[in-house]
N, C-alpha and C positions, 0 to 999 in steps of 0.2 A: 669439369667439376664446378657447380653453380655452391658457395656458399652464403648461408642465410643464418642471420641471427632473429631468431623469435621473440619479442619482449611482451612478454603478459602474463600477469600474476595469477591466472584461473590453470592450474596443471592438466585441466579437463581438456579445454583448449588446446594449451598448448598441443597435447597427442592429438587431440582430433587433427591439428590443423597437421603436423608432420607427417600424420598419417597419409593425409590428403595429397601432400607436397611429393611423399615419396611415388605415392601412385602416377605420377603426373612426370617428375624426374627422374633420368634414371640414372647420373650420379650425382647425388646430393651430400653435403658435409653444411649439419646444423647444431648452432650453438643456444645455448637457451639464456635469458634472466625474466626475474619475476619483479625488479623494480629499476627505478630511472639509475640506480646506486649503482645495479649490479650491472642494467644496459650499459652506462659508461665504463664499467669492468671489464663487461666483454669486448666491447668494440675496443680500446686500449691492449687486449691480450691476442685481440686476430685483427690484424691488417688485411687480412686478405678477403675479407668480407666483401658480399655481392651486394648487398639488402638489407636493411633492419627492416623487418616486419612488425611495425610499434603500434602496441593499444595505447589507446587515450587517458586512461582510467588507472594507470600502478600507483602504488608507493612512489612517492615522491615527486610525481609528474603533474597531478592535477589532470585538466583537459587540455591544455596546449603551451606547458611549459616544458613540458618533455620534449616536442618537436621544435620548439623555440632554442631550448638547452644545445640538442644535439647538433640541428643545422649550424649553431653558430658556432661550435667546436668542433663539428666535421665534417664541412662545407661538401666534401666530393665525394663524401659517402649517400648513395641512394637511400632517401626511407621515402616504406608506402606504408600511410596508416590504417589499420585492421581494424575498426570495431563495427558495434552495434548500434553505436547513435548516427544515422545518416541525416540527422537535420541538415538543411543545405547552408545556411550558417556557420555549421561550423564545419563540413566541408567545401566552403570558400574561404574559410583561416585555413584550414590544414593546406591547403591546396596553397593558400597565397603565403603562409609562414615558408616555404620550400618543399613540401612531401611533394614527392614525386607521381604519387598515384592515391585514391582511399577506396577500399577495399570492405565491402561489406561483409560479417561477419556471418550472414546469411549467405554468400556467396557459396556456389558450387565447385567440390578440385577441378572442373573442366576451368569454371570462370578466373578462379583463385589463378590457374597456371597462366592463363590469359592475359592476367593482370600484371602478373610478373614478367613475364616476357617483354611487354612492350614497353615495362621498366628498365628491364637489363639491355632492352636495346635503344634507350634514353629516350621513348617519349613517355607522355605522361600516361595516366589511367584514373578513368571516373565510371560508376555505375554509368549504366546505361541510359542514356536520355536524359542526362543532367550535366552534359558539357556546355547547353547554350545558358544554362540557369545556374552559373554559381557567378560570383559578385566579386569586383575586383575589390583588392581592399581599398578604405579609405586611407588618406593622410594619417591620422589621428591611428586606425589599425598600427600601421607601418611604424609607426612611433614610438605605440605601445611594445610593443614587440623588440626593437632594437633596445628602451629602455631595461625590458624584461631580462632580457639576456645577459647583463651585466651582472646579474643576482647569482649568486653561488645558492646549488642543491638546500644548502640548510638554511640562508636566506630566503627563500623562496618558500621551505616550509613554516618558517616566521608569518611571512604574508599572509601563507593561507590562515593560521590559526589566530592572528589578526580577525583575518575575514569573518574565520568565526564568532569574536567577540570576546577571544581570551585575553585575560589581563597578563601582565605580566608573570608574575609569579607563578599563573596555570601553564604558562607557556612553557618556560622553567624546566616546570617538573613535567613535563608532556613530553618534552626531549633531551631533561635528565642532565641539565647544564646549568650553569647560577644564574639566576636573574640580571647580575651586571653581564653576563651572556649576552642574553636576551636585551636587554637594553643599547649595548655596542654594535647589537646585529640591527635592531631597528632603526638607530641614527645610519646607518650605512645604507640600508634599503630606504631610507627618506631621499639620501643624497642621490642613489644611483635611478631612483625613480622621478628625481625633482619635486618632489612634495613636502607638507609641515609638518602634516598630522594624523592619526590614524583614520578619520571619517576620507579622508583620501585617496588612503592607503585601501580600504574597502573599498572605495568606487572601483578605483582601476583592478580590484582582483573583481570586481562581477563583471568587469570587460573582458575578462580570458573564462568569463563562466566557467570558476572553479566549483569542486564540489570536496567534499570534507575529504582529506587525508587521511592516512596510513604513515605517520611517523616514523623513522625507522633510527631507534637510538643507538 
């Protein structure tokens, strides 16, 4: 019995892709979440998990805080990332943060099983003909990354709506908390990213090329 948790916020998706998985396995036990809140939900309530099958894009993940997050709190759990953006950029992060495989979202149940397979049997998995073309990280990546990681879920959505350009007070009320909130949380993300000041704080969120969130109060 191969178990897989699914984390992607489109429920379209989601069926397509079970759909797919079941055609492919023939005994499967799948759990679902639609954001990074609920992925660490699930993973915390099944130990026995084979796979997290993670899109880039939920609630509260950004593009690569979610696989940053997870790896670094569940080092020996396999994830391969599922989406639609196959820039090779950012499948040489996903690849070099720890996924274990990235899986095109165009991808066939023939390829999809494919892919999983020679995850479950611990090598890795990339589209095809882009194993000699993804880029090791740099220093500075690597960096980035283990700083990132020390950021808690709600820290983390601070950052992004930083990135945005919200002031304090929009921030506040965007995640329904007091502004001295919001202000305890951004001295804390200064400290654990090593920086002074907001124009900083934005640099390094367009080094994880975030894109606008989904808040979850």
């Amino acid at each position: 019995m191969a178990n897989f948790l699914i984390a992607d916020d489109h429920p379209l998706f989601r069926e397509a892709l079970i759909g797919a998985l079941r055609s492919q396995f023939s005994e499967l036990s799948i759990v679902e979440s639609d954001s990074l809140e609920s992925t660490i939900q699930q993973i915390e309530n099944h130990d026995d998990l084979d796979l997290v099958l993670l899109d880039l894009h939920m609630p509260g993940s950004g593009d690569l805080y979610g696989i940053i997050r997870i790896r670094e709190d569940y080092p020996e759990l396999p994830v391969a990332v599922i989406s639609g953006s196959d820039q090779l950029d950012i499948i040489s992060k996903v690849m070099g943060f720890g996924a274990m495989g990235f899986i095109s979202k165009s991808s066939s149940s023939v390829q999809i099983a494919q892919a999983i397979n020679n995850i479950l049997e611990g090598d890795t998995w990339l589209p095809p003909g882009i194993e000699n073309q993804i880029q090791a990280l740099s220093s500075d990546d690597l960096n980035l990354a283990n700083r990132v990681a020390k950021l808690t879920p709600q820290q983390y959505r601070v950052l992004y709506l930083l990135h945005e350009g919200m002031l304090n007070k929009q921030i506040a009320y965007e995640l329904n908390v007091t502004e001295a909130t919001i202000k305890a949380h951004i001295t804390a993300i200064f400290k654990k990213l090593g920086i002074n000041n907001r124009t900083q704080a934005v640099l390094l969120a367009e080094k994880l090329q975030l894109e606008p969130s989904i808040s979850s109060k």
